[in-house]
C-alpha positions in Angstrom: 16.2 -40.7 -14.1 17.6 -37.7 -16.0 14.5 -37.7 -18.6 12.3 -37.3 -14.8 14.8 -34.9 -13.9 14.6 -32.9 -17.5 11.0 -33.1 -17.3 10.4 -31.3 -13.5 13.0 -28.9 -14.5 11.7 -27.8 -17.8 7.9 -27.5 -15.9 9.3 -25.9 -13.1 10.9 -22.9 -15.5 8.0 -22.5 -17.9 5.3 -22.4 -14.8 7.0 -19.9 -13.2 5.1 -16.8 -12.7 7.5 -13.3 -14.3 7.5 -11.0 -11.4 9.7 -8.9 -13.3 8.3 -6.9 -16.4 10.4 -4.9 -19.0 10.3 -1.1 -18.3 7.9 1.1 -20.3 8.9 4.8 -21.1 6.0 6.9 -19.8 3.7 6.7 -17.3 0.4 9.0 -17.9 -3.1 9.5 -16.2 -5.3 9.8 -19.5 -8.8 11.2 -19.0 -11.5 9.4 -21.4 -13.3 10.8 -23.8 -16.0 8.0 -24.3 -16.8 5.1 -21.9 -19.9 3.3 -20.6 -20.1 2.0 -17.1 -20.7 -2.1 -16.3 -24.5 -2.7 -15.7 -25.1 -2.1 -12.0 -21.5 -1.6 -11.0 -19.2 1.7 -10.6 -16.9 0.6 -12.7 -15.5 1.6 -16.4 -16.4 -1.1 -19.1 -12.8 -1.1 -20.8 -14.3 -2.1 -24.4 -16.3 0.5 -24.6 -13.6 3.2 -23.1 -11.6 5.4 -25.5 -8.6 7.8 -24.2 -8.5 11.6 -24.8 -6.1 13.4 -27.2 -4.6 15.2 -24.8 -3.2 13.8 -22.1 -4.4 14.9 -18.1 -1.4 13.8 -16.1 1.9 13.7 -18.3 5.0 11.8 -17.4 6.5 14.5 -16.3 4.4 15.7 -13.9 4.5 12.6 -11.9 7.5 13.1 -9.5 6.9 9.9 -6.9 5.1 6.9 -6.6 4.3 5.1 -3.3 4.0 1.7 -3.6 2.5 1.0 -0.1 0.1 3.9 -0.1 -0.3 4.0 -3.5 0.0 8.1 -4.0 1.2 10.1 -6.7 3.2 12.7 -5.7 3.0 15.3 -8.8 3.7 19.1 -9.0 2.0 22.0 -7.7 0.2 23.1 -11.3 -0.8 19.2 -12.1 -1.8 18.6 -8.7 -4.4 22.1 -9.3 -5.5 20.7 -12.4 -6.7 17.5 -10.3 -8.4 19.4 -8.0 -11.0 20.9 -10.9 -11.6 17.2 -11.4 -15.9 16.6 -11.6 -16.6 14.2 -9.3 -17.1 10.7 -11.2 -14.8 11.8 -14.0 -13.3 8.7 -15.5 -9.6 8.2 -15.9 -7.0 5.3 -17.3 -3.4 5.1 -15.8 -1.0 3.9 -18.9 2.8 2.9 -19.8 3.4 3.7 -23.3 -0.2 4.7 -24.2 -1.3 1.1 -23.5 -3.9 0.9 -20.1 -2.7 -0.6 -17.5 -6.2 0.0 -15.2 -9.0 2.4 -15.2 -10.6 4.3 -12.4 -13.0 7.0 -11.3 -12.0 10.6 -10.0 -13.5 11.1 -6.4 -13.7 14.7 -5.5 -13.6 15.9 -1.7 -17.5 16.6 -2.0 -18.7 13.1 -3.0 -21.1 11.8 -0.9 -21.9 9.0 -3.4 -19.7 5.7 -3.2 -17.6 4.1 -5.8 -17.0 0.3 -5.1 -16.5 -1.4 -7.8 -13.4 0.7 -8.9 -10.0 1.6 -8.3 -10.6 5.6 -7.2 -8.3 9.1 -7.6 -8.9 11.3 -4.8 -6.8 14.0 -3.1 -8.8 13.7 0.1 -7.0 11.8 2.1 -3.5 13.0 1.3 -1.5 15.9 1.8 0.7 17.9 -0.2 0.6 17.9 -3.9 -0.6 13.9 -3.8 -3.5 11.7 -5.9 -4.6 8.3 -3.9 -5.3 5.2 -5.7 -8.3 3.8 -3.3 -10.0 0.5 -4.0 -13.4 1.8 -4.0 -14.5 5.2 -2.3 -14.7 5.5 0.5 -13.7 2.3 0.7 -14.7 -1.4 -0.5 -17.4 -2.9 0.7 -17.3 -6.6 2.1 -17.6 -9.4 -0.6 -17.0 -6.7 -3.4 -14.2 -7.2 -5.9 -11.5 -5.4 -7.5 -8.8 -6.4 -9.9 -5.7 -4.7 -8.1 -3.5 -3.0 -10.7 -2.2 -0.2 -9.1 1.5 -2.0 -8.6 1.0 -3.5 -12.1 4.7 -5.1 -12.5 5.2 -3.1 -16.1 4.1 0.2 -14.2 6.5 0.0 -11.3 9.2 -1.0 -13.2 8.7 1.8 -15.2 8.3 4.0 -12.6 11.4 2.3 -11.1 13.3 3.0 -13.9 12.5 6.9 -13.8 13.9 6.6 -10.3 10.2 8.0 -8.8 9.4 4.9 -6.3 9.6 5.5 -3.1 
């Protein structure tokens, strides 16, 4: 009986799923400075991706995250910076330089869709705010996208900055 009752407890710890993920130190929006697309998709192949030098969106320009609507609040210069984004421009969202999902910028203009991708846009938001979107203008039935954007090291990142809201 207690080797039945070591057993279930021992699977029950190590299957388990960690919800909670140690805290990174920065949070940046790096712009790439090579990628290549997948075949037939909108989407950023992430072997073939490789981040700028400089960085687009620094840690310190990110003043709030929304978990539910998925917005960056940032400041009035970053937020300017964003809006000379080119339509398509591709982007990667990291904690301690290592990518935690890519996307595509999506300018107000656009009048091509995106749905294979997690998407920036300012369009639908106010004030000095970048929405994560999956897909642009939206997803399409039946299409797929791996949902990072409240990645548990990212949040608890953010968390620990004190900029979730």
């Amino acid at each position: 009986m207690r080797t039945l009752l070591l057993t279930i407890t021992t699977r029950l710890i190590f299957s388990c799923k960690k919800e909670n993920a140690a805290p990174g130190k920065t949070v940046e929006i790096d712009l790439l400075k090579s990628f290549q697309l997948v075949t037939g998709q909108c989407r950023i192949n992430p072997s073939t991706a490789t981040l700028q030098d400089t960085v687009a969106i620094g840690n310190n320009d990110i003043q709030r995250y929304s978990i539910t609507d998925h917005t960056f609040t940032l400041n009035f210069l970053t937020i300017q910076r964003v809006k000379a984004f080119r339509d398509f421009t591709p982007f990667a969202v990291t904690v301690d330089k290592q990518v935690v999902y890519y996307g595509i910028f999506k300018s107000a203009y656009s009048g091509a869709s995106c749905d294979n991708s997690i998407t920036m846009s300012n369009i639908f938001s106010a004030d000095n705010k970048i929405v994560m979107q999956l897909g642009y203008p939206g997803m399409l039935q039946g299409t797929t996208v791996e949902d990072q954007r409240n990645n548990p090291k990212l949040i608890a990142t953010l968390r620990r900055q004190g900029k979730i809201e």
